[in-house]
SENUFI-628483 format. One record per residue (C-alpha): residue number from 1; residue in one letter; x, y, z. Coordinates in steps of 0.1 Angstrom, whole numbers. Each point is the difference from the previous one (the first is absolute). Layout:
<rs>
R	n	res	px	py	pz
R	NUM	A	X	Y	Z
...
</rs>
This chain:
<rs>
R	n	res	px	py	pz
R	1	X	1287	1156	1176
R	2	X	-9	37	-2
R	3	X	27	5	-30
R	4	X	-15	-28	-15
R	5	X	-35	12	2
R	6	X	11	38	-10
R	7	X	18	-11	-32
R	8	X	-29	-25	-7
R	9	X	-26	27	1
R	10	X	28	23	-22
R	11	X	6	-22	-25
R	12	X	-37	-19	-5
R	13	X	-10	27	-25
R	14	X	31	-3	-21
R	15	X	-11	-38	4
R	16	X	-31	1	-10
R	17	X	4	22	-29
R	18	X	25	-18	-13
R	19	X	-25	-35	-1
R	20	X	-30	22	-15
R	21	X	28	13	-28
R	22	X	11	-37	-9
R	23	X	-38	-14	0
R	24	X	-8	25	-25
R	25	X	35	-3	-19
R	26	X	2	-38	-10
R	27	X	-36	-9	-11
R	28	X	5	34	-18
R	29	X	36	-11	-16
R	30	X	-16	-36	-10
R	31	X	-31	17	-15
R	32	X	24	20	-23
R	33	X	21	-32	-5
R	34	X	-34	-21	-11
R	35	X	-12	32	-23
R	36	X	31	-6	-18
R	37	X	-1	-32	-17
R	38	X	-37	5	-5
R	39	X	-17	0	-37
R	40	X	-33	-1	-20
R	41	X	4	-33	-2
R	42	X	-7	-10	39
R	43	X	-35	-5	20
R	44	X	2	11	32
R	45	X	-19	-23	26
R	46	X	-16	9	30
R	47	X	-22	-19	30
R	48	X	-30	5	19
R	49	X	-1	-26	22
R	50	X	-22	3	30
R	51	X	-25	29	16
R	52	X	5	33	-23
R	53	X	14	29	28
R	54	X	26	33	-4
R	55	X	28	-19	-4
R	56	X	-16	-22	-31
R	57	X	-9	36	-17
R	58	X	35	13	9
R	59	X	17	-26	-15
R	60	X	-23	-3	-31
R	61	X	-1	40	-6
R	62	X	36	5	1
R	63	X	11	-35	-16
R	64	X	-25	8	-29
R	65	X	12	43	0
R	66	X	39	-22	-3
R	67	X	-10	-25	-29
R	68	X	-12	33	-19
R	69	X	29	18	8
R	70	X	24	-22	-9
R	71	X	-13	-15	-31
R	72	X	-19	-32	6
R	73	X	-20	-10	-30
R	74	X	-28	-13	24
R	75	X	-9	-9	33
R	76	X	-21	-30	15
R	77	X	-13	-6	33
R	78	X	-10	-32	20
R	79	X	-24	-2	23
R	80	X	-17	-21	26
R	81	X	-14	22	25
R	82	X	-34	-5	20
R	83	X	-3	39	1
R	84	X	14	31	14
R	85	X	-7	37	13
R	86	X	-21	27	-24
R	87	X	26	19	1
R	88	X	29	-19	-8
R	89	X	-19	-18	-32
R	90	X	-8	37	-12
R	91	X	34	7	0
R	92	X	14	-29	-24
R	93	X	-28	6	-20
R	94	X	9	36	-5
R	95	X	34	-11	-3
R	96	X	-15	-24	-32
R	97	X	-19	22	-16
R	98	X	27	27	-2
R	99	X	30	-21	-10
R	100	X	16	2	-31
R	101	X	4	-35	-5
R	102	X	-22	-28	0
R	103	X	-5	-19	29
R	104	X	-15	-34	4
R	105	X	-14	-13	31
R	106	X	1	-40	3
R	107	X	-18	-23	23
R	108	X	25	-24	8
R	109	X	15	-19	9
R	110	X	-29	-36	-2
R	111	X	-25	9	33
R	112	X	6	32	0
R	113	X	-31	27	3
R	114	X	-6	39	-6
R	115	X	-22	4	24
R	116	X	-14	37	7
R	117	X	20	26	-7
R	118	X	18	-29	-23
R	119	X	-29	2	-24
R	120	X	4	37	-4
R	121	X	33	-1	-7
R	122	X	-3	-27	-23
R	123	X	-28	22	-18
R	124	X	25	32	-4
R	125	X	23	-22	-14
R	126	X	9	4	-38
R	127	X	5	-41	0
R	128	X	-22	-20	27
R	129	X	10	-36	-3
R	130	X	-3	-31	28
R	131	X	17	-30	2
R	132	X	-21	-34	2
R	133	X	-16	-6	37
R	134	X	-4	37	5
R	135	X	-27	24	14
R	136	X	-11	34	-3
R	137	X	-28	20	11
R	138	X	-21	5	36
R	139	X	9	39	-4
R	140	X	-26	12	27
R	141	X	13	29	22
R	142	X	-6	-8	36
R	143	X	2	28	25
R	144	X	9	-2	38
R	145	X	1	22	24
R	146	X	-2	40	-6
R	147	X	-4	9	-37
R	148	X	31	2	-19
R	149	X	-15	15	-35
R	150	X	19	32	-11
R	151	X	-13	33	6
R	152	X	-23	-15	19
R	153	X	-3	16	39
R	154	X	-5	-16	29
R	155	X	-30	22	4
R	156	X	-15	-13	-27
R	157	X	-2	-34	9
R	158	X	-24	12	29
R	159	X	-28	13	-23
R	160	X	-32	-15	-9
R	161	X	11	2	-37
R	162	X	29	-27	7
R	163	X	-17	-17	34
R	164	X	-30	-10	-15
R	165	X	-6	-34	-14
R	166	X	-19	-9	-34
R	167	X	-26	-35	-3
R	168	X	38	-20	-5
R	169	X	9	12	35
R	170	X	30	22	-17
R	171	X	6	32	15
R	172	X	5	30	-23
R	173	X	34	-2	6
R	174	X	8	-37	-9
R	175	X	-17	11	-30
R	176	X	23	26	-10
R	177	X	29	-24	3
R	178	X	-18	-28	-19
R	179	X	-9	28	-30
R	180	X	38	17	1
R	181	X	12	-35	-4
R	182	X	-22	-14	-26
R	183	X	7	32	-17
R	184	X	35	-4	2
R	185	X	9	-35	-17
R	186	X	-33	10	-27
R	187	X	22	27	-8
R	188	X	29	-20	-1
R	189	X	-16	-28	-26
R	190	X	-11	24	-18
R	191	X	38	11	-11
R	192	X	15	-30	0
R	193	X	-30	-16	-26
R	194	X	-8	-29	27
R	195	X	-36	-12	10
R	196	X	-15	28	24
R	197	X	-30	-20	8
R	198	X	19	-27	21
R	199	X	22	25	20
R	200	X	-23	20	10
R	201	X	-17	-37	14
R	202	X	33	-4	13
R	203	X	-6	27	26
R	204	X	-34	-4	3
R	205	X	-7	-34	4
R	206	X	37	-10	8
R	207	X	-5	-19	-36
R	208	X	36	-25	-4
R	209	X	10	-15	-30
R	210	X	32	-26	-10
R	211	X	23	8	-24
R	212	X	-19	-17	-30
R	213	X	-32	14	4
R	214	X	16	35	6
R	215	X	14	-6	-35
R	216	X	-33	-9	-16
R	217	X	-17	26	16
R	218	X	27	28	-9
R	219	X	7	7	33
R	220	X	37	-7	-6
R	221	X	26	-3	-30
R	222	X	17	-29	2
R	223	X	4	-35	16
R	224	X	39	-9	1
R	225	X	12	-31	15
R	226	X	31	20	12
R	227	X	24	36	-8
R	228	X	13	-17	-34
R	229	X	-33	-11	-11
R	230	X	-12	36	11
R	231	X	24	17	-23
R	232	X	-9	-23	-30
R	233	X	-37	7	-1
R	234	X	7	35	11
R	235	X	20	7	-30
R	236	X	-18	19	-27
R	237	X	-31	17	25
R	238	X	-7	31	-2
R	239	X	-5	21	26
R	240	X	-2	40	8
R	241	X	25	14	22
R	242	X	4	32	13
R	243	X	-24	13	-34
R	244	X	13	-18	-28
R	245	X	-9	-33	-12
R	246	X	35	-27	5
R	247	X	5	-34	-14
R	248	X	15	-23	20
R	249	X	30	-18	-11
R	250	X	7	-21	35
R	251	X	17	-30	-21
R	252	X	37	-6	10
R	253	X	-1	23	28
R	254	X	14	1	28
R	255	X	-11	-5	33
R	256	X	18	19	27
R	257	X	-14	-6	35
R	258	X	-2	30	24
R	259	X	-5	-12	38
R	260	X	-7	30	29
R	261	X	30	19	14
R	262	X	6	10	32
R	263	X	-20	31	-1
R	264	X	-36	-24	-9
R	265	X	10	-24	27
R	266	X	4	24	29
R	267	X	-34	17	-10
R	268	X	-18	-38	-2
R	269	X	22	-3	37
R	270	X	-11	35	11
R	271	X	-36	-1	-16
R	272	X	-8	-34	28
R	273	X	-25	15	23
R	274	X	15	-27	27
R	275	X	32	14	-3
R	276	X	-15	36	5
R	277	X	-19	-10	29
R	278	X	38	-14	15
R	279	X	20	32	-14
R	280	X	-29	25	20
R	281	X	0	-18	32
R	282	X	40	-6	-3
R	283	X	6	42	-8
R	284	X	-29	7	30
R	285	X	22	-21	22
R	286	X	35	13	-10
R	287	X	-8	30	1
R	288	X	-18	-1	39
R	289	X	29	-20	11
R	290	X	26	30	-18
R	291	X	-19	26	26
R	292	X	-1	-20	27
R	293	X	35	-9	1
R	294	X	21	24	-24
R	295	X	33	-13	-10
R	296	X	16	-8	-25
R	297	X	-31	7	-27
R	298	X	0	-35	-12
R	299	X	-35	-9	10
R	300	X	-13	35	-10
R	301	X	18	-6	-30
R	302	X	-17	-35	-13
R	303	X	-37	11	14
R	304	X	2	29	-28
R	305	X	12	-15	-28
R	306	X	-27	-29	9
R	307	X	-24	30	3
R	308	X	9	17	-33
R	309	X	0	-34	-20
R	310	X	-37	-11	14
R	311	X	-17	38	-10
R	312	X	23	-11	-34
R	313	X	-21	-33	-1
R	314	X	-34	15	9
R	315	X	0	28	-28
R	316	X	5	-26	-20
R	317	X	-32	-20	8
R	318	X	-37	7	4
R	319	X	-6	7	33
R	320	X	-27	2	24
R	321	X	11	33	16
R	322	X	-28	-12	28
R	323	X	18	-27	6
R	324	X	40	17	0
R	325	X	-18	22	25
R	326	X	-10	-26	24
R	327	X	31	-12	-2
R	328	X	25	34	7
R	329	X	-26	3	27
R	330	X	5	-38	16
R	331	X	35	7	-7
R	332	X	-5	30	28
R	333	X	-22	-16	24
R	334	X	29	-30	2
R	335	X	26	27	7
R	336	X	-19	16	26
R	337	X	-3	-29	16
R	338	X	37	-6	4
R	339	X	5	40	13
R	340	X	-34	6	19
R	341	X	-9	-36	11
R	342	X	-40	-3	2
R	343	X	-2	-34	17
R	344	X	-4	-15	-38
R	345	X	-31	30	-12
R	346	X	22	10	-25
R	347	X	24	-23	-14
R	348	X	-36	-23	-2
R	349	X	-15	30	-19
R	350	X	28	1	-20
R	351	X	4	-37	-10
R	352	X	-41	0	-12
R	353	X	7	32	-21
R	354	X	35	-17	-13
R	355	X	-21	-28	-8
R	356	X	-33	14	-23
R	357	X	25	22	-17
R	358	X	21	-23	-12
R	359	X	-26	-23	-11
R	360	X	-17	33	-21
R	361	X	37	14	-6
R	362	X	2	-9	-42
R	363	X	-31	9	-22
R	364	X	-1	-32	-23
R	365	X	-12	-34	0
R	366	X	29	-15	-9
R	367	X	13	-21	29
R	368	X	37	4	-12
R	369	X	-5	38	7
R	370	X	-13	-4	34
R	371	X	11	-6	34
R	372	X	1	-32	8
R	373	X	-17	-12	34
R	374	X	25	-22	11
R	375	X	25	33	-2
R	376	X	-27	18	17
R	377	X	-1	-23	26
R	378	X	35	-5	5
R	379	X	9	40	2
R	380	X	-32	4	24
R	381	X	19	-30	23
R	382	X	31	18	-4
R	383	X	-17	31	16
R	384	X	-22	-17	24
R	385	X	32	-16	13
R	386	X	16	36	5
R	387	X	-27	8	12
R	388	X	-1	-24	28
R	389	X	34	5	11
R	390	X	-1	39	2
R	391	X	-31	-4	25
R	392	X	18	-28	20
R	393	X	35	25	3
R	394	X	-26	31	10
R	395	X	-16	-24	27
R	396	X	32	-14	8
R	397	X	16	36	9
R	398	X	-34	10	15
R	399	X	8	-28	28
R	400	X	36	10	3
R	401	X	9	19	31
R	402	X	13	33	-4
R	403	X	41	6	-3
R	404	X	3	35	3
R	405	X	-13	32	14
R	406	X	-17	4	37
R	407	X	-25	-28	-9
R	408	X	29	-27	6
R	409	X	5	8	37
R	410	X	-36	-21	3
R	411	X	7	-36	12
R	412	X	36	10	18
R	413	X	8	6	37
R	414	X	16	26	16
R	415	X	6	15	32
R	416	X	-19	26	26
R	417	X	26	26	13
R	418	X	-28	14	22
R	419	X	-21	-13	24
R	420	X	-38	9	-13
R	421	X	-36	-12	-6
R	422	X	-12	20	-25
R	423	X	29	14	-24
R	424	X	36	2	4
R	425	X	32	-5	-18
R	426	X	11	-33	-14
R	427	X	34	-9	-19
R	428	X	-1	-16	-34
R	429	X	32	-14	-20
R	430	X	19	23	21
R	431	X	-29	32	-3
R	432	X	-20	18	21
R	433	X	-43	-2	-8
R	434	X	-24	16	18
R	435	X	-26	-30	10
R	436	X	-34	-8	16
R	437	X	-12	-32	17
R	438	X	-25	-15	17
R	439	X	19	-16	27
R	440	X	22	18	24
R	441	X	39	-4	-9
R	442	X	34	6	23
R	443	X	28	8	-12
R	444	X	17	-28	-14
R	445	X	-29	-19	-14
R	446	X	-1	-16	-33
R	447	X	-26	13	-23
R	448	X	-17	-12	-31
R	449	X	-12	22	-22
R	450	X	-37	-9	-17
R	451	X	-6	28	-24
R	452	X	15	37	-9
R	453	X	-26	29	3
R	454	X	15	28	-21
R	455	X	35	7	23
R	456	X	-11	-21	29
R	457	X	0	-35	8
R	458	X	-22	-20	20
R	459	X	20	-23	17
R	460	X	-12	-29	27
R	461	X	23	-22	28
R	462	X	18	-23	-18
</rs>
């Protein structure tokens, strides 16, 4: 077994370079091998489906930076998304407005919605178009927890300038987020030619429109009943991309469907604040257990790789720093617990701090990008449970009598070599102790010891 372990721990590098090499290789190698029978003639097709996050704009930047690269005449986008995070939306927008081909974004498929951050993208957009049964608008920005605005500090937020609240009840900072947002998609209507007065109702008021009044009110471009008909009655629009002024010509293309690779669906995996909460409690836990016991590194091993791919997750998201701080901290107190038992003080401590942090842990009102409470409830169980049982083991071992040193000798008998009343010798497992009693002894007697005061025991007749 200790070959075995020796080679493993030799070899696991090697190992693991060799997987990080061939993850990078193949979608690499088929990228090359799909850039090669690409043409002018070819849309490329990509999909927002669901909350807007890193690994929507990861996939959108770099699949849109690709389509450019390699040719595409055009690229469209479908959507149905009931919002997503600032800073994610700001991202593909970016990624829009610079791209050197045009890009349509579509509400489809029937039901759909562009909700939120879907209406500004839809906006940036050099084609908006919605399918039939489709939604767009309710654009307000809603902030919770500590302010996430850029350049803003977190001394700021404490001043009367942003505490203090006008005759709507709005602070001074809820204001600055409704203004840079209204701002925003004005400014975004504006260049795109569409009707500024309803977006900026759209964040606002939360103004919503269907697909045929957004047409009639030029909010979008197009209805289309599906892709083909989108191509048909996209053929021959003009649009400006990228500074100069393009006609369409979208009839008899081809439509080439691009669905996430592996890279967009470990950041939507490693993005799940659920999942972060497990991959920090997992890596605090291996990597207690990897000091406590050391070995063979395995445990150490897994607890920092699960601690290196949650602090991955978390820089992606908006967080609550409050709230990743009462966390580390309840993290702490629950560890204590296990090495300095407290009778419960701190593991209980450290549960209630667990518990408020991860509730305030992601800065966004989207439910998708928050802990979830049943998670919260089952990891607290999971820790109240280990909790429980380290107090019953230190209680347990607090009853146990002892096994070694002179403190063992209490409970045993032995026998007086001496007659005495007061102090004499005794022998113990075959060893001579200097005693005291309370009851005169002869030579011969069997003694039981009651307690050990420093070398000496006090013995009595047994």
């Amino acid at each position: 077994m200790k070959t075995v372990a020796i080679l493993s721990n030799k070899f696991m590098p090697l190992f693991l370079f060799i997987l990080a090499v061939i993850l990078l290789v193949i979608p690499t190698a088929a990228k090359l091998q799909q850039g090669s029978s690409v043409s002018s003639d070819m849309i490329r097709v990509f999909s927002i489906d669901g909350a807007i996050g890193p690994a929507t704009s990861d996939y959108l930047q770099r699949g849109l930076a690709e389509a450019s690269e390699e040719g595409i005449y055009m690229a469209i986008i479908t959507m149905d998304t009931p919002g997503g995070l600032d800073l994610a939306m700001r991202d593909i927008i970016q990624a829009i407005l610079e791209s050197e081909i045009p890009v349509a974004t579509y509400v489809y498929p029937q039901g759909s919605r562009a909700a939120s951050a879907g209406t500004y993208i839809l906006y940036a957009s050099h084609v908006a178009a919605m399918a039939p049964a489709t939604n767009l608008g309710a654009a307000t920005p809603v902030q919770i927890g500590l302010p996430s605005m850029p350049g803003q500090t977190p001394e700021e937020s404490d001043t009367p300038e942003f505490s203090q609240s006008d005759e709507t009840g709005s602070t001074a900072m809820e204001r600055k987020i409704m203004n840079d947002a209204t701002a925003y998609i004005k400014g975004l209507a504006e260049l795109r030619g569409r009707n500024a007065e309803w977006a900026v109702s759209a964040v606002t008021d939360a103004a919503t429109l269907p697909g045929s009044e957004a047409l009639a009110m030029n909010v979008i471009d197009i209805v289309a009943e599906d892709l083909d008909d989108l191509l048909l009655q996209m053929d021959g629009l003009e649009v400006m991309v990228d500074g100069r002024l393009m006609v369409l010509a979208t009839a008899g293309k081809v439509l080439q469907i691009d669905s996430p690779d592996w890279r967009s669906q470990f950041l939507k995996v490693i993005t799940d604040p659920n999942l972060i909460l497990i991959l920090g409690m997992l890596g605090a836990y291996g990597l207690i257990i990897e000091f406590y016991n050391p070995g063979f590194g395995f445990a150490g091993v897994t607890g920092a790789i699960c601690l290196f791919l949650a602090a991955y997750g978390l820089q992606l998201l908006p967080i609550n720093y409050a709230g990743l701080g009462l966390i580390i901290f309840g993290l702490i107190l629950i560890i204590a617990e296990a090495f300095i038992p407290s009778f419960g003080i701190l593991g209980i401590g450290g549960i209630t701090s667990f518990v408020i942090g991860s509730i305030i842990l992601v800065d966004t009102e989207l439910g998708v990008y928050r802990v979830s409470l049943p998670m919260i409830s089952a990891v607290i169980t999971a820790a109240a449970l280990l909790l429980i049982m380290t107090m019953r083991i230190f209680v347990r071992v607090r009853r146990q009598a002892p096994v070694s040193g002179i403190q063992m000798f209490v409970g045993q008998t032995g026998e007086s070599i001496d007659n005495f009343t007061d102090s004499g010798m005794v022998k113990v497992e075959g060893e001579l102790w200097q005693a005291v009693t309370d009851t005169p002894l002869q030579k011969g007697d069997k003694v039981k010891i009651k307690a050990v005061n420093g070398l000496e025991l006090v013995v009595t007749k047994a």
